[in-house]
Backbone and ligand atoms as CSV (ligand in chain L), in Angstrom:
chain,resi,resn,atom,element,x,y,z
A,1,UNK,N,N,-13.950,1.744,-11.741
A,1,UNK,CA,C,-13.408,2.956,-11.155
A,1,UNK,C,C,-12.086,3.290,-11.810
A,2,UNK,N,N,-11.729,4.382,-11.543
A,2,UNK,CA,C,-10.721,4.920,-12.488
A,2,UNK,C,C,-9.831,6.121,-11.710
A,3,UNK,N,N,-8.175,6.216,-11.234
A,3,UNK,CA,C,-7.476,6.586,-10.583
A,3,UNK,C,C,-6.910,7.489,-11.519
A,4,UNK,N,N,-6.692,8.452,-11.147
A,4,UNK,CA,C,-4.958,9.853,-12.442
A,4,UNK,C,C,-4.632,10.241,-11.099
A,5,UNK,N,N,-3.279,10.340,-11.069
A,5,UNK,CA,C,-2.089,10.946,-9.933
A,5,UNK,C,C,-1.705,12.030,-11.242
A,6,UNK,N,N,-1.672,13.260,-10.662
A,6,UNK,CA,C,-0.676,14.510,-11.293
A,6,UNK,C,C,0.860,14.583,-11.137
A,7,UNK,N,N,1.252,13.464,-10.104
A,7,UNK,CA,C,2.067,13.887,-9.640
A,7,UNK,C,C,3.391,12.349,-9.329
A,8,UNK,N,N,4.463,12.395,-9.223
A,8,UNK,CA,C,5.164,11.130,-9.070
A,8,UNK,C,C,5.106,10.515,-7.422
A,9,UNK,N,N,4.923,9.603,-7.042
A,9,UNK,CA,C,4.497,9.248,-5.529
A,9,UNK,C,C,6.062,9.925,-4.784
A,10,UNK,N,N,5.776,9.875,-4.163
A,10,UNK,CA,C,6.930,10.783,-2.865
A,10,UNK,C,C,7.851,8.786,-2.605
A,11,UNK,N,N,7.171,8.527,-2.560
A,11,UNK,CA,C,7.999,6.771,-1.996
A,11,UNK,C,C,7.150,5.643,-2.677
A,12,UNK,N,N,8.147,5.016,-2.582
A,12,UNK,CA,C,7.204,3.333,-2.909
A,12,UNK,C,C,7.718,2.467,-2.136
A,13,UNK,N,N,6.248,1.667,-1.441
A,13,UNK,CA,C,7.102,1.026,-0.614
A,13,UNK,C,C,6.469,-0.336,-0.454
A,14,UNK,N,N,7.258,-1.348,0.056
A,14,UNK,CA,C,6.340,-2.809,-0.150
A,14,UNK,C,C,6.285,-3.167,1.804
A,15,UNK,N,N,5.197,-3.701,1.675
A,15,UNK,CA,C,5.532,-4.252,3.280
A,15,UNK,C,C,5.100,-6.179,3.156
A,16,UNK,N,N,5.773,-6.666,4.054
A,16,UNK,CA,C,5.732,-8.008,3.414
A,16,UNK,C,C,5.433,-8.386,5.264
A,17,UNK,N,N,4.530,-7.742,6.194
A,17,UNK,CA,C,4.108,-7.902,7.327
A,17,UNK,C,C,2.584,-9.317,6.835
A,18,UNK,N,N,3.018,-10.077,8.004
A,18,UNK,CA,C,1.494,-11.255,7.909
A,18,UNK,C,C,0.214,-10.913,7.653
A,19,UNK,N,N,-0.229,-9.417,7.890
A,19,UNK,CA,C,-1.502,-8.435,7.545
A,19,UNK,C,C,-1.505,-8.278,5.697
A,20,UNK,N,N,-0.911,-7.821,5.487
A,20,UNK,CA,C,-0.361,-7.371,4.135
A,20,UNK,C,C,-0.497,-8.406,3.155
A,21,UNK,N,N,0.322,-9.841,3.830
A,21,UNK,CA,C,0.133,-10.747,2.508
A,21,UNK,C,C,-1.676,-11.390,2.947
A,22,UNK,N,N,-2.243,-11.635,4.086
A,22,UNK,CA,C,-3.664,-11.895,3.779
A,22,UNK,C,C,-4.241,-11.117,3.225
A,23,UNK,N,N,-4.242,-10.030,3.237
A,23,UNK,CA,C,-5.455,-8.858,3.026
A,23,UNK,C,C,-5.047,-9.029,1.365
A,24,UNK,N,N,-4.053,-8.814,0.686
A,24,UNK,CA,C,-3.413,-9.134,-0.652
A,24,UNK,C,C,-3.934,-10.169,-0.860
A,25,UNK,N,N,-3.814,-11.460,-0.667
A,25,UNK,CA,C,-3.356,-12.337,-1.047
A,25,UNK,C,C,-2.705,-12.845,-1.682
A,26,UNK,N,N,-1.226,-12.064,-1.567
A,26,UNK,CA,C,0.030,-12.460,-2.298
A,26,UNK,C,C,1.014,-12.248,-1.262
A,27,UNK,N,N,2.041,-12.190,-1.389
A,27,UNK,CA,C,3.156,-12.523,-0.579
A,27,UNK,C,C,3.911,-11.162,0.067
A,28,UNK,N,N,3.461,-10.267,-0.745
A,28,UNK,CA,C,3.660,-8.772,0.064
A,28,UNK,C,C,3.001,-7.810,-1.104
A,29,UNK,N,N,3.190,-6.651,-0.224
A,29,UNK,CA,C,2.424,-5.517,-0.861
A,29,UNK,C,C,2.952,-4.729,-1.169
A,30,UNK,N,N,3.050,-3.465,-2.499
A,30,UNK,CA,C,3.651,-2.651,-3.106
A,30,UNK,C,C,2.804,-1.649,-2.872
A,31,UNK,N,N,3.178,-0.447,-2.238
A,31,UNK,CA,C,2.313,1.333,-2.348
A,31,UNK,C,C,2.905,2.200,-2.745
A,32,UNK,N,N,1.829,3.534,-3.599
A,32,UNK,CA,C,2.796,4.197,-4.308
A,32,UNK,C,C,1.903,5.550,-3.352
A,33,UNK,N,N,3.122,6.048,-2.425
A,33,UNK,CA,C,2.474,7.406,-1.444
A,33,UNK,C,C,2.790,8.442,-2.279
A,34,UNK,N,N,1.098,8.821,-1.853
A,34,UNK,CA,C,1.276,10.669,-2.125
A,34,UNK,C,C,0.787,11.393,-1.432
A,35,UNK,N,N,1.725,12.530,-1.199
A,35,UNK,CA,C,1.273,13.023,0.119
A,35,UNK,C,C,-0.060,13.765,0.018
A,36,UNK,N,N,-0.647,13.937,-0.619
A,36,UNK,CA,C,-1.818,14.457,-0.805
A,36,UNK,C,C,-2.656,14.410,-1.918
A,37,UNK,N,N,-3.734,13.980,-1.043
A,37,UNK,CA,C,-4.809,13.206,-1.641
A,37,UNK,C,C,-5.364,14.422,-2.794
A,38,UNK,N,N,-5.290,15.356,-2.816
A,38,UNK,CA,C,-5.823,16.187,-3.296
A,38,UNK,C,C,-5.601,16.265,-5.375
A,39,UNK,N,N,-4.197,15.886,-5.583
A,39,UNK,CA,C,-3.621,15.603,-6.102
A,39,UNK,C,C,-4.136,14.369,-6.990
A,40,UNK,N,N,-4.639,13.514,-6.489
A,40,UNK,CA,C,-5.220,12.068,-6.806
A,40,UNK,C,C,-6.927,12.490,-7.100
A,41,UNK,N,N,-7.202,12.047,-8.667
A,41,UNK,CA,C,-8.756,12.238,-8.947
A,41,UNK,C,C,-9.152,10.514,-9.089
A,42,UNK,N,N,-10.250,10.212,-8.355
A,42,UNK,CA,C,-10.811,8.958,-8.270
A,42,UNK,C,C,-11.867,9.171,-8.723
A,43,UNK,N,N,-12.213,8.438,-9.203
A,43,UNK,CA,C,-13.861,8.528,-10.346
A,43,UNK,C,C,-14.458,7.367,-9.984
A,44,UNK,N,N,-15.780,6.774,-9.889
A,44,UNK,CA,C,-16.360,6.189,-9.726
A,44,UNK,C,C,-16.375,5.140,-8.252
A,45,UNK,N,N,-17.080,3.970,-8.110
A,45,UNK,CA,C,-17.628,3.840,-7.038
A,45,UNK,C,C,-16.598,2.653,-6.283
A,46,UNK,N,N,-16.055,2.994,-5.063
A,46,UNK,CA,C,-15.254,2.516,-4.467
A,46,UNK,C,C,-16.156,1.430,-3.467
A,47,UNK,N,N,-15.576,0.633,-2.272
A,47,UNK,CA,C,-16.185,-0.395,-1.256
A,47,UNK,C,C,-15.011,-0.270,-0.310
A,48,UNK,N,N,-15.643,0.434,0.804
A,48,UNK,CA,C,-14.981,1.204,2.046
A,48,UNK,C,C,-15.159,-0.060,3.397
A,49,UNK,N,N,-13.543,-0.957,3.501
A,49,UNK,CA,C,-13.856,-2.048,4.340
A,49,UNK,C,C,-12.672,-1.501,5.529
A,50,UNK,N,N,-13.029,-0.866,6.698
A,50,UNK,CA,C,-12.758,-0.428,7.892
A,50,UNK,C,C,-12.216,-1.593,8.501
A,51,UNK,N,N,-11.488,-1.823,9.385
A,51,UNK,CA,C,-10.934,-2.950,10.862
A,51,UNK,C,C,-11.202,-4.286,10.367
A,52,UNK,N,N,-10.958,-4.446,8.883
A,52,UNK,CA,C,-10.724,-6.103,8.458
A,52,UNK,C,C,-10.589,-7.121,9.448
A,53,UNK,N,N,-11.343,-7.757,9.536
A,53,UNK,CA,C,-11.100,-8.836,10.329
A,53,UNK,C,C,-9.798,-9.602,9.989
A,54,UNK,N,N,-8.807,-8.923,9.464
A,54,UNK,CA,C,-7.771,-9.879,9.263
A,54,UNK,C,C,-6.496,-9.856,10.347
A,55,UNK,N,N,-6.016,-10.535,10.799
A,55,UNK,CA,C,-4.846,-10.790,12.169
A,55,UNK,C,C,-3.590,-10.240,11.340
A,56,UNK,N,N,-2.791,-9.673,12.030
A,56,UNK,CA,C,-1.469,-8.983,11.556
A,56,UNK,C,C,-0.704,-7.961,11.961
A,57,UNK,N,N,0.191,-8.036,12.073
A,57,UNK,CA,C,1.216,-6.993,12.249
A,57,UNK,C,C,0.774,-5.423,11.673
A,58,UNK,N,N,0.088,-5.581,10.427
A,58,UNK,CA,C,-0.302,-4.264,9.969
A,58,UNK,C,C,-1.881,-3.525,10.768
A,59,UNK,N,N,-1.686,-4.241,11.608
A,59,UNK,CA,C,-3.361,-3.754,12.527
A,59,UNK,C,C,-2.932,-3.312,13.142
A,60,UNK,N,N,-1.521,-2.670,13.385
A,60,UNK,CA,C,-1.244,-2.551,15.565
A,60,UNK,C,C,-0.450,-1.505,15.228
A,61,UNK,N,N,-0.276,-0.545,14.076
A,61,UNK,CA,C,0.180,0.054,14.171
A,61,UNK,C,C,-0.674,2.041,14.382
A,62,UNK,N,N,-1.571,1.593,15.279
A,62,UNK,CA,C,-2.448,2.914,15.403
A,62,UNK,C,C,-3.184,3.581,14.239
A,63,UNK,N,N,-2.730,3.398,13.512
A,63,UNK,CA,C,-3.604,4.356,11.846
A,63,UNK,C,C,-4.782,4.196,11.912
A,64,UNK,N,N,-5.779,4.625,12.017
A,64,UNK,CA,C,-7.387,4.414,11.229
A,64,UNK,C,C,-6.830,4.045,9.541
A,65,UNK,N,N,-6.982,3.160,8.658
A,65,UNK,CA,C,-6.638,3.290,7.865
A,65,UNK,C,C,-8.130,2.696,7.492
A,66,UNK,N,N,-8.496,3.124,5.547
A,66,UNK,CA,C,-10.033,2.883,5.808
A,66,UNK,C,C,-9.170,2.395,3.344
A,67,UNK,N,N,-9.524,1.002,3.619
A,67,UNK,CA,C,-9.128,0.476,2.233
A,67,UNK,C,C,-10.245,0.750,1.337
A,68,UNK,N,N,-9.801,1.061,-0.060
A,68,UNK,CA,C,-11.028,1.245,-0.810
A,68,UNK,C,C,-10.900,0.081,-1.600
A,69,UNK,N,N,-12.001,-0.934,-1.896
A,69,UNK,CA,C,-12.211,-1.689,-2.969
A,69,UNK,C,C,-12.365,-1.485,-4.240
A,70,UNK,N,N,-12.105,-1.963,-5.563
A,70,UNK,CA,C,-12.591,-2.478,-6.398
A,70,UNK,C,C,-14.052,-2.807,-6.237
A,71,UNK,N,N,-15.666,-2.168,-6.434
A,71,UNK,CA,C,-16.768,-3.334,-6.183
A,71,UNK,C,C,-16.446,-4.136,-7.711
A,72,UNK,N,N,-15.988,-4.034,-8.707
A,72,UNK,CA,C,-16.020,-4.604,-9.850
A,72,UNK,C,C,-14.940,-5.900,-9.453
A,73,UNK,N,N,-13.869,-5.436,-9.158
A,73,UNK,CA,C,-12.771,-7.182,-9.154
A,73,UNK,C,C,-12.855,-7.422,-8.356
A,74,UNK,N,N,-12.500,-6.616,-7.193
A,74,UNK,CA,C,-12.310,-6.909,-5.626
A,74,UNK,C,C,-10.941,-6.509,-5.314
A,75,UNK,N,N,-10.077,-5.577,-5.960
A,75,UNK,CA,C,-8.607,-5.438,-5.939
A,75,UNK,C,C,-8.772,-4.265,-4.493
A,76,UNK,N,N,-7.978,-4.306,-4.172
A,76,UNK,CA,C,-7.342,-3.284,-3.143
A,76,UNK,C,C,-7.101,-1.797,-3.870
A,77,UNK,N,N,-7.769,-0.828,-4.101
A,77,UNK,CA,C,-6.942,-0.118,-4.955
A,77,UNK,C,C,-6.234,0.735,-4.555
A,78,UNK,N,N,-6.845,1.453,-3.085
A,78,UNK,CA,C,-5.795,2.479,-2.782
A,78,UNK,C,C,-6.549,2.532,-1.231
A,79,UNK,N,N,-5.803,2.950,0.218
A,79,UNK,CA,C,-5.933,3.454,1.081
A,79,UNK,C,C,-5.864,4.858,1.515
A,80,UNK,N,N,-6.370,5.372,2.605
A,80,UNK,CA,C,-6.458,6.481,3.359
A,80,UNK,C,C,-6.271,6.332,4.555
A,81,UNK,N,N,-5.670,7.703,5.215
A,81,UNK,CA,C,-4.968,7.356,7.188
A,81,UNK,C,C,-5.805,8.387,7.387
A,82,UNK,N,N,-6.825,8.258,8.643
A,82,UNK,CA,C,-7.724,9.329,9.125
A,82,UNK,C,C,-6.925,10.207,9.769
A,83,UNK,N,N,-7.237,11.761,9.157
A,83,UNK,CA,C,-6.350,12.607,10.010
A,83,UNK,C,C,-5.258,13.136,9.251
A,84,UNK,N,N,-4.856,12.430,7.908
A,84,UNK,CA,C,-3.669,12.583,7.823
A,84,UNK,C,C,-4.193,12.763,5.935
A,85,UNK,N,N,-3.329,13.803,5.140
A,85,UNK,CA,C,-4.008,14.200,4.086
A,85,UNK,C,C,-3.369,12.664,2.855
A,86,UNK,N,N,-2.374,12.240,3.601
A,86,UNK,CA,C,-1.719,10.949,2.630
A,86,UNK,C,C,-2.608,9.843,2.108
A,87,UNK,N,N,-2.399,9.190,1.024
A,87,UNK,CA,C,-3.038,8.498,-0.201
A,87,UNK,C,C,-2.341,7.822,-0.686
A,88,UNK,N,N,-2.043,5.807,0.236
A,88,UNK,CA,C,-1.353,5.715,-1.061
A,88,UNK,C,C,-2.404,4.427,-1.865
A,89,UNK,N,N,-1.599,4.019,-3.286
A,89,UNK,CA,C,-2.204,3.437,-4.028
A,89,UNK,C,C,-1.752,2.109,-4.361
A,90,UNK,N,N,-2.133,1.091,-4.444
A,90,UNK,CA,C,-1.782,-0.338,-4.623
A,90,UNK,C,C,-0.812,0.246,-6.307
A,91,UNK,N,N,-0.031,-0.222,-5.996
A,91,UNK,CA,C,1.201,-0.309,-7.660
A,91,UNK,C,C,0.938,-1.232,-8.752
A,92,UNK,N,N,0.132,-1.974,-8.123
A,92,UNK,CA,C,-0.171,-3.163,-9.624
A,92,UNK,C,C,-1.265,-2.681,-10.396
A,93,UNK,N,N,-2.410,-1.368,-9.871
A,93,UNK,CA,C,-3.313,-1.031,-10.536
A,93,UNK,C,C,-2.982,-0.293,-11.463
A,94,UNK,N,N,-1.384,0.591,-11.592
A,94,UNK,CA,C,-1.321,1.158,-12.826
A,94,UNK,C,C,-0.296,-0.239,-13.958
A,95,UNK,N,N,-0.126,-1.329,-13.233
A,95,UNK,CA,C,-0.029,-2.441,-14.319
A,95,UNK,C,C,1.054,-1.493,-15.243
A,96,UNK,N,N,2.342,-1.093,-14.709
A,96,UNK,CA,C,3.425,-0.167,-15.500
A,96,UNK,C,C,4.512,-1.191,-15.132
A,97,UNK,N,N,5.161,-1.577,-16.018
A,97,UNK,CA,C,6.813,-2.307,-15.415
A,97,UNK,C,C,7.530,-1.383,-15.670
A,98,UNK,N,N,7.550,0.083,-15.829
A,98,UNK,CA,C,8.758,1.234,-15.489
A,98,UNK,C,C,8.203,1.962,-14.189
A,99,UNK,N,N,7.243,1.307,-13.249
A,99,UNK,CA,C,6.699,2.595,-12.269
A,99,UNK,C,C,7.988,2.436,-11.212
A,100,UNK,N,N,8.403,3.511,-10.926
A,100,UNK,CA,C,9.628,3.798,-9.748
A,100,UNK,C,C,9.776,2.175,-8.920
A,101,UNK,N,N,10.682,2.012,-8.988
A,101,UNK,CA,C,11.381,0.881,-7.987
A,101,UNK,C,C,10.945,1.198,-6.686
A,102,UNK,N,N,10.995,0.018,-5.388
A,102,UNK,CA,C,10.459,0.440,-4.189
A,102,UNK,C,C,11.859,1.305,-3.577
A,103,UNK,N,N,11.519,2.233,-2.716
A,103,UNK,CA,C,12.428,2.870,-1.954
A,103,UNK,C,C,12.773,2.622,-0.310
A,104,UNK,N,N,11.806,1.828,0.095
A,104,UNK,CA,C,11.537,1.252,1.337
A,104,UNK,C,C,11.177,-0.117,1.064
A,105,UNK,N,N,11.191,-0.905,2.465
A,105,UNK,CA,C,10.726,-2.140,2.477
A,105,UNK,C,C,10.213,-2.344,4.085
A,106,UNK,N,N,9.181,-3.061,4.450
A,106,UNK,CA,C,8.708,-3.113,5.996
A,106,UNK,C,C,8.722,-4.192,6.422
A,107,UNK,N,N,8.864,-4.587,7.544
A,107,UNK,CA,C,8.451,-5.777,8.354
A,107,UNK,C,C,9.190,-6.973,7.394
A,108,UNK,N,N,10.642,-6.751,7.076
A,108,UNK,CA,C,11.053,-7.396,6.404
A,108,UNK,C,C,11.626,-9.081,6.880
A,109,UNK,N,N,11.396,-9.115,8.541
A,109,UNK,CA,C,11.556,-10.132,8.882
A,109,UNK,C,C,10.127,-11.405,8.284
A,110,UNK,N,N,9.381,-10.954,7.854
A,110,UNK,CA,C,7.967,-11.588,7.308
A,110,UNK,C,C,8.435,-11.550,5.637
A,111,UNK,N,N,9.660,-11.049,5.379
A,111,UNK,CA,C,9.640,-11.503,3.586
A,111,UNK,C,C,9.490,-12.805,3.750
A,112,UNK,N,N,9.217,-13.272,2.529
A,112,UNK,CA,C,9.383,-15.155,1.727
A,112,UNK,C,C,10.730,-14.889,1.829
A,113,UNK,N,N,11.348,-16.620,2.159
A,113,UNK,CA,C,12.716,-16.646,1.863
A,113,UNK,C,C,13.164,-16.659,0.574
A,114,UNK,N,N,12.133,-16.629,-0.234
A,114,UNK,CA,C,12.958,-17.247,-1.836
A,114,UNK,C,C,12.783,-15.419,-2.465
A,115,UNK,N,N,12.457,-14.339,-1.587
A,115,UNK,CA,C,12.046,-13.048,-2.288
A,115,UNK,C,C,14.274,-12.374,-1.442
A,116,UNK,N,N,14.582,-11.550,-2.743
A,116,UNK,CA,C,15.668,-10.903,-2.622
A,116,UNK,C,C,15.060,-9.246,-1.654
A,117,UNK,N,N,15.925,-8.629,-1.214
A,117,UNK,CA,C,15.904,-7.471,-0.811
A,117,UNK,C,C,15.912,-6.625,-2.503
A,118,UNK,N,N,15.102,-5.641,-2.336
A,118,UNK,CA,C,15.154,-4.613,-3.180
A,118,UNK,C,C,16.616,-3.683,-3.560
A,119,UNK,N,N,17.295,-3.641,-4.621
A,119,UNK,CA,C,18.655,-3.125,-4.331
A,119,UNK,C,C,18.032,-1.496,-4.309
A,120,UNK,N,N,18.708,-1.439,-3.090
A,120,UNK,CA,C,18.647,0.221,-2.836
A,120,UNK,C,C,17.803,0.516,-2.095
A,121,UNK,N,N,16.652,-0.131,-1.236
A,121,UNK,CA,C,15.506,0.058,-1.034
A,121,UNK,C,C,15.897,0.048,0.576
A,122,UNK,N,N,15.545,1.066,1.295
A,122,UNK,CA,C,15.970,0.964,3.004
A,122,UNK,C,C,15.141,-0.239,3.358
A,123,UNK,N,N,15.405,-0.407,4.209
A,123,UNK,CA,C,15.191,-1.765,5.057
A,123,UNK,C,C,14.699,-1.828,6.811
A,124,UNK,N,N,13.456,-2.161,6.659
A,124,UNK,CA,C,12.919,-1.492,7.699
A,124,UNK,C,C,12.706,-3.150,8.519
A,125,UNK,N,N,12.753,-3.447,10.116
A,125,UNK,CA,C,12.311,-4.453,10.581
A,125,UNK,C,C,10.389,-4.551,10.605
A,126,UNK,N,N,10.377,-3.304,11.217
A,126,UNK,CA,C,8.965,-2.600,11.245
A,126,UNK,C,C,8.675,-1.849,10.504
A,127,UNK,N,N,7.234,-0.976,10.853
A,127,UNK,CA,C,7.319,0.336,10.512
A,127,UNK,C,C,8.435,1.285,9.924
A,128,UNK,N,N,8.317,1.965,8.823
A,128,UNK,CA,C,9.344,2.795,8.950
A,128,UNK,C,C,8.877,4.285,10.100
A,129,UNK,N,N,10.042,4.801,10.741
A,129,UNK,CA,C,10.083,5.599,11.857
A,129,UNK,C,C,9.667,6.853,11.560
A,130,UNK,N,N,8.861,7.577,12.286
A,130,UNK,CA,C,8.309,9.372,11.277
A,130,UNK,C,C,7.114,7.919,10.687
L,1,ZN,ZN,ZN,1.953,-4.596,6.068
């Protein structure tokens, strides 16, 4: 499958909530939001996994959120919020070390201790608010 954004993400943001690093399986997660999906051309065949059986902080926050797979690796590549026209995209799939720095950070009481705060990056306990 194959992702093009027209456009620069509105935020990037990592959440390092107990949901986030299972469903990853890494230690937190990087997204690059755009507010509209429309904007974003996806080509080929995605794997649509709804109410993960996975335990976490990132389940309780009301969203229908509906993850699209990789069927080829199994990567996370990008999510959708039912209802809501926003799109964002896992950051490691465009594999860029100049893609925008994070601008947010979530559920930062769940960072690793050995991970620094992002310089510049707001700092959220939870959710960010809005
Ligand atoms: Zn999370």
């Amino acid at each position: 499958m194959h992702v093009t954004v027209e456009n620069e993400p509105v935020a990037v943001v990592t959440c390092h909530c107990d949901f986030c690093q299972r469903r990853t399986g890494s230690v937190f997660q990087v997204s690059a939001v755009f507010p509209d999906a429309r904007a974003v051309t996806i080509t080929g065949e995605t794997k649509i996994y709804n109410g993960l059986e996975v335990k976490g902080v990132g389940t309780s926050n009301g969203d229908e959120v509906s993850y699209h797979f990789c069927p080829m690796c199994g990567s996370t590549v990008f999510w959708t919020f039912e209802g809501r026209p926003v799109l964002a995209i896992a950051v490691g799939n465009f594999a860029d070390p100049d893609f925008p720095a994070p601008t947010a950070e979530l559920h930062t009481p769940y960072r690793h201790h050995w991970l620094e705060p992002v310089a510049g990056a707001e700092q959220f306990k939870g959710f960010r608010p809005g």
